[in-house]
C-alpha positions, 0 to 999 in steps of 0.5 A: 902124947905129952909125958915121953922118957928115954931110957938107956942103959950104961955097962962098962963095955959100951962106957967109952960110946956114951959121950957120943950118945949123950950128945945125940940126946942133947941134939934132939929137936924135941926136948920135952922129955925125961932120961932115965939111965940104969947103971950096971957095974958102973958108978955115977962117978965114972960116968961123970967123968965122961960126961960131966953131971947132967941135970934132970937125969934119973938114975937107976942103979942096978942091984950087984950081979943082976942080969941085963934084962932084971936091970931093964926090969927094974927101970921099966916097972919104975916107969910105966906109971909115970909116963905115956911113952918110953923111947929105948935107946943103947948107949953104943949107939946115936940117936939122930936128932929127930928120933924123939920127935918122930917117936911121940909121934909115932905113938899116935897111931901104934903100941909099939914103933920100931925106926930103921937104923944107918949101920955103922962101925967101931969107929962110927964110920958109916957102912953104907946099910940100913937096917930095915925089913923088907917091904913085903915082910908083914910085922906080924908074921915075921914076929915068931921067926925074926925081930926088928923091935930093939931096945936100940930103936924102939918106942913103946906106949905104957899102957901096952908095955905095963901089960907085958911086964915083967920079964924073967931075969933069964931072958938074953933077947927081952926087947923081942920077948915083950914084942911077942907078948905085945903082939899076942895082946893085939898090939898095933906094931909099926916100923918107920921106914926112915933112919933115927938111929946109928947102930953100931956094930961091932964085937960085942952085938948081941946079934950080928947083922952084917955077912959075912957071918962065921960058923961061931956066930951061926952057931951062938945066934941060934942057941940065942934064938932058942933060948928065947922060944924057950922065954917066951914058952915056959914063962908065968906068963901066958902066950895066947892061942894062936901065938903059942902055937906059932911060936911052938911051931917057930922053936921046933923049927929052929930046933931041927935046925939047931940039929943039923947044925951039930954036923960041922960040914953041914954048918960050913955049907949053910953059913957058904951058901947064907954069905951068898944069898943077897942080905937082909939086915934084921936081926936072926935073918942068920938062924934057920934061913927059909931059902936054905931049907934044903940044907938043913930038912932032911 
């Protein structure tokens, strides 16, 4: 595997966290590889300002108004045909030095290898969690239900990700929308077990990972979760048998809980009795919780 990029993205919420995660890039034991930096809303002289004018950066600059996942479109079509593996990262997060290192070598075994992440704060403070799946949860049943494949802690190949392209500009969750459609392709799906990342949480996650969670980010999580079985299902591209049929059987699922959720008492009973269950820190974990059924199948 020789031709390795990273890509991220800048978006003025997270400007203020990318001094850090430049740094981190700097920081990599293995340098053999490019950056590509998509701006969204933000000017090559704003982020000069914060990090001074980096050499051998590729920049792409979003097109006004386009959605978060059209601007990862836009660089990933650009970047199939030019590298072998591309290692996402989010610029409110840090990349542990060997990130790249275990990335390249990871590609020589999987399509796809997600890393486990340390959790940390606002403020970069370490919360003491990793986010990793349980041992016993296989990748490849999980899939239709939950996510730990980011574009935070993800490498993929190219000749697998060029395959899932592209994504629909609607699509809110497009790192689990193309590890869905990779998975229906065959694609060999790895985690590494060890932290590579600092994943920040805070205010502005797209999902939220640590309880106790709230009636508002239960409820929101599961109109996100929906929406993506939605991507996945009604898109041009075609999911393949037995997938959809595990994804259909995902979105009605998810469906009849979005419904039982609509009563305000039954949504306070689920989240009182999710925020007593022992966590586990994968992204959705929070949306139609199998140990709860009860509460929610009539």
């Amino acid at each position: 595997m020789s031709r390795l990029a990273i890509h991220a993205t800048v978006y003025r919420a997270a400007l203020r966290f990318f001094g850090n995660w430049y740094a981190s890039v700097r920081a990599q034991t293995d340098q053999d590889f490019d950056v590509w930096i998509s701006l969204d809303d933000v000017t090559e002289r704003e982020v000069f300002a914060v990090i001074g004018e980096p050499a051998h950066v590729t920049w792409r600059m979003a097109p006004p108004n386009a959605t978060p996942s059209a601007v990862r479109q836009d660089a990933l079509a650009a970047m199939v045909d030019a590298y072998d593996g591309i290692v996402a990262a989010d610029i409110d997060d840090v990349m542990l030095p060997s990130r790249v290192a275990a990335s390249r070598a990871s590609l020589d075994d999987a399509d796809i290898t997600a890393c486990a992440l340390d959790v940390i704060d606002e403020s970069g403070s370490d919360l003491g969690v990793v986010f990793v799946p349980p041992a016993d949860l296989r990748l490849d049943t999980m899939l239709p239900r939950w996510n730990v494949f980011g574009f935070s802690n993800v490498v993929w190949r190219t000749d697998m990700l060029r395959r899932c392209l592209p994504i629909p500009a609607s699509c809110r969750l497009f790192d689990w929308l193309l590890t869905t459609r990779a998975w229906s392709l065959g694609a060999r799906l790895a985690f590494d077990r060890t932290p590579r990342m600092r994943y920040r949480q805070y205010g502005a996650n797209t999902a939220a990972v640590l309880p106790p969670f709230s009636i508002e980010q239960v409820r929101d999580a599961t109109s996100r979760v929906l929406a993506h079985y939605n991507c996945v299902l009604d898109s041009s591209w075609k999911l393949a048998e037995p997938y959809r049929s595990q994804v259909a059987a995902a979105r009605d699922r998810c469906g009849v809980f979005a419904e039982a959720i609509a009563s305000p008492e039954r949504l306070a009973s689920y989240v009182r009795a999710l925020n007593n269950l022992p966590p586990r820190y994968i992204w959705w974990w929070s949306v139609a919780n199998p140990e709860l059924e009860d509460l929610w199948i009539s």
